[in-house]
C-alpha positions, -999 to 999 in steps of 0.1 A, spaced: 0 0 0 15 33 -7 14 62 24 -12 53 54 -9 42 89 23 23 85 42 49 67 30 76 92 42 55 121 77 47 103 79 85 97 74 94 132 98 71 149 124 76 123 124 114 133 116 113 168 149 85 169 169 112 151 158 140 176 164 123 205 200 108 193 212 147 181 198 162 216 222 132 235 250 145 216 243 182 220 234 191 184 205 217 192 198 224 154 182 188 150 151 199 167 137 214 139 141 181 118 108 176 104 102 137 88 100 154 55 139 161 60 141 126 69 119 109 40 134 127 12 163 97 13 149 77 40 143 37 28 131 11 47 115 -23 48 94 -36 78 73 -70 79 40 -70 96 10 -91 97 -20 -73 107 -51 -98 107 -79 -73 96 -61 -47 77 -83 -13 68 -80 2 39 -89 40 25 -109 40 -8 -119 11 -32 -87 6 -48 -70 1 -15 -39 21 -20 -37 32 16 -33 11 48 -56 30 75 -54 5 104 -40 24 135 -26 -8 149 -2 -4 116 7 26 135 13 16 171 35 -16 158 54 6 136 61 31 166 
């Protein structure tokens, strides 16, 4: 599925991982990272079963489960 639940919730660690590592070693200019900084050459593969997956629209393009999310996070 392209964007939904799943990508929102790899987004969101991704940056929040980022934040937190830069603040440990003192860089105060990571703050402001937003994930579209990180997503413009971010890549990665994750493997979840979700047993009664959601989907937006008929052509199911988009993952809307929230549990996609939280197992992401």
């Amino acid at each position: 599925a392209e964007g939904g639940t799943h990508e929102a919730g790899f987004r969101n660690v991704l940056t929040r991982g980022l934040r937190a590592y830069a603040d440990l070693i003192g860089n105060k200019r990571a703050s402001v990272i937003t994930s579209e900084d990180v997503m413009i050459s971010a890549a990665g593969m994750l493997s979840v079963f979700i047993r009664e997956p959601e989907f937006v629209g008929q052509t199911k393009d988009r993952l809307a489960t929230i549990e996609a999310m939280r197992i992401v996070e």
